[in-house]
N, C-alpha and C positions, 0 to 999 in steps of 0.2 A: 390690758387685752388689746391686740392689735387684731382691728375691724375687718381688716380688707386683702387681698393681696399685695398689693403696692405698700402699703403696711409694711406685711411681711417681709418683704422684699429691701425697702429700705432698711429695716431693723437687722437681717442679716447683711445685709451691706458694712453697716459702720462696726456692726460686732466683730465684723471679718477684719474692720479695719485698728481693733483693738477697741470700742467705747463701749460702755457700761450704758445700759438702756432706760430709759422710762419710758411710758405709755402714758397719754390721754390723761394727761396732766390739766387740770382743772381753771378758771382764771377767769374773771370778770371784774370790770373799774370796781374803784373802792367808792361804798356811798357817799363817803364825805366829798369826791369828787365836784368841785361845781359844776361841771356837767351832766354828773349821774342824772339817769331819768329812771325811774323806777319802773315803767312799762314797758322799757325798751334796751335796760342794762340790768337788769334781775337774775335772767338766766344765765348760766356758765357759757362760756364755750371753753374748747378745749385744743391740749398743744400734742399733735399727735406723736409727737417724741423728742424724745432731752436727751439727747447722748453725753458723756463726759470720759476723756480719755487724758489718765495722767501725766502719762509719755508727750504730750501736743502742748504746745504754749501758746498762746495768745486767742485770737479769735479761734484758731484751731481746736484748743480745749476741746471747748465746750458748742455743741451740734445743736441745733433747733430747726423740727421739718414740719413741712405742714405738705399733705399731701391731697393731689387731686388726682385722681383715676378715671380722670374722663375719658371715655371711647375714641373721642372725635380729637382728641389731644389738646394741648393747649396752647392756643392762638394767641400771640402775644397784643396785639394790637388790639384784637377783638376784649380780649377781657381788660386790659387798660379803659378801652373807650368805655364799655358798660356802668367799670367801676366808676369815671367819671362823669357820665352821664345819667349817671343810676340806675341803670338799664338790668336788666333780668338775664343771667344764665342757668339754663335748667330749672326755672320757673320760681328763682333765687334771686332777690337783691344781688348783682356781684359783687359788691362790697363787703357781703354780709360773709363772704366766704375768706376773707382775708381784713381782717376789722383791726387787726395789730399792725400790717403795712398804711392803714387809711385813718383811722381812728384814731386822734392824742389819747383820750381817756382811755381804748382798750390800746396803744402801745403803750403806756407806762404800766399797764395791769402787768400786761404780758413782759416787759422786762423787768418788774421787778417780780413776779414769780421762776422767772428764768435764777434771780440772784439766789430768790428764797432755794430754791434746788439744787443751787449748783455754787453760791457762794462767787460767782463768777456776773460781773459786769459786761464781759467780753465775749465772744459768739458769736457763729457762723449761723445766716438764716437761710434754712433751703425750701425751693419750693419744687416736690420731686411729681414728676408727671409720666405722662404715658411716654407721647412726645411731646416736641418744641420745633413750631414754624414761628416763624420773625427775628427780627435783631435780641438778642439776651441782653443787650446794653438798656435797651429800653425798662426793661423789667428789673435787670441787676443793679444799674446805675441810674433807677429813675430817685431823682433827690428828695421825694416825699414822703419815700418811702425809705429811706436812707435817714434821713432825719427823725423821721418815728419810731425808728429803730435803735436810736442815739449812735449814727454812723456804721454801725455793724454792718460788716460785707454781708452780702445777698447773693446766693447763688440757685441757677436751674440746674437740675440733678434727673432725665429724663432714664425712661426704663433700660432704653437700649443701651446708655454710659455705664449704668450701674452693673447692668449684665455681662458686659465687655470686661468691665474691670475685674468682676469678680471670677469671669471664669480663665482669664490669665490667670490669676492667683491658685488655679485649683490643681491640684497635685495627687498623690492617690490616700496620703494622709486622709483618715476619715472625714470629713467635714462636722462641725459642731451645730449645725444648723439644716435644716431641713431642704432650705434651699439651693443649702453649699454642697448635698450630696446628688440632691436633683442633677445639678451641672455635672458635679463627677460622673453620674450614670451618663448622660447626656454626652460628656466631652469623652468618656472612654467608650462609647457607639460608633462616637466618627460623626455625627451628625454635626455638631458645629463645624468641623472643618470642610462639610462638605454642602451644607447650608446654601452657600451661596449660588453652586454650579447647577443648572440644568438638567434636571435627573427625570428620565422617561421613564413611568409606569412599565414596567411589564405586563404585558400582553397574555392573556390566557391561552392556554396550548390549544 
C-alpha cells in the first residue's frame, strides 16, 4: 500500500520507467546482532519501495526509495547536521528517519532484505523529496553513508525531476497509472506549456 502521494508518485515514476513494484517492505537488525538492543531494535521499520527492472544492469536493476514529503522541502545541510548532532526534525530523532544510511546494524538489515527481494546485491538508493536546497554531493557522496550501503550509488530524486521526466514521456497513449493520465489531462489543457508565463485573471464585465 503506498501511504502518501510522493509515494504514489515515485511508484509511477519507475513503473513508467519499466520496474516491477514493491511497497513497504518490512526490515529490522537481526537479534543475533551484537548490537541488537531489544528496546530500541524490536520494532520494523520499513522500505518504502523495491523496484526491479529486468532490462537494467547493475545498480540500475534493482531501485530502493525512501521517501520524505516534507512541506518545507529538504535542506541538505540542515538534515546532515541533526543527523549528526542528534538533533530532532518534526519532533523526530533525524537519524531515526533514515537508520539504513546511519546505522551498521539497520544497514546490513536493510541490504540484505534488499538481497532477500531481489536476489540482487546491487542497487540504486534514492531519497525522493518534495524539493532539494544544498550541494546533492554532500548527501550523494557523503562516505558514511556510501559505506553503509556497501558502496551503492545514492541519489536525490526531488518532485519537480520526476514530473518533468515523466510528463516528457506522455503521449496520448492511455497512461497505465493514475498519475500518468492526470499529466495527460493536464499536458493536453495547455497548462504545462503555459505554466510558466504570466497569466492575468480576467476581469469581471
Amino acid at each position: 500500500m503506498k501511504e502518501d502521494i510522493l509515494e504514489q508518485l515515485v511508484d509511477d515514476y519507475f513503473i513508467s520507467k519499466g520496474y516491477f513494484t514493491m511497497h513497504n517492505v518490512k526490515f529490522r537488525p537481526d537479534k543475533s546482532h551484537p548490537d541488537y538492543i531489544q528496546n530500541q531494535d524490536a520494532v520494523f521499520s520499513d522500505i518504502d519501495l523495491i523496484g526491479y527492472n529486468p532490462h537494467e544492469k547493475g545498480a540500475k536493476r534493482v531501485v530502493v526509495v525512501t521517501c520524505k514529503s516534507w512541506q518545507s522541502g529538504f535542506a541538505i545541510d540542515t538534515v546532515i547536521d541533526a543527523i549528526e548532532k542528534d538533533k530532532k526534525i518534526g519532533g523526530k530523532l533525524a537519524w531515526k528517519s533514515f537508520r539504513e544510511l546511519v546505522k551498521p546494524k539497520w544497514s546490513e538489515a536493510f541490504c540484505e532484505k534488499i538481497y532477500e527481494q531481489t536476489g540482487s546485491k546491487k542497487f540504486t538508493y534514492f531519497t525522493a523529496v518534495t524539493k532539494v536546497s544544498g550541494a546533492r554531493k554532500s548527501w550523494e557522496s557523503n562516505p558514511g553513508f556510501l559505506k553503509n550501503l556497501q558502496n551503492n550509488p545514492i541519489q536525490l530524486l526531488s518532485v519537480t525531476e520526476l514530473m518533468t521526466e515523466m510528463s516528457a514521456e506522455i503521449d496520448t497513449t492511455v497512461a497505465p497509472s493514475q498519475v500518468g493520465r492526470l499529466l495527460q489531462v493536464i499536458k493536453a489543457s495547455g497548462w504545462l506549456s503555459s505554466s510558466n508565463e504570466k497569466l492575468e485573471a480576467p476581469r469581471p464585465a
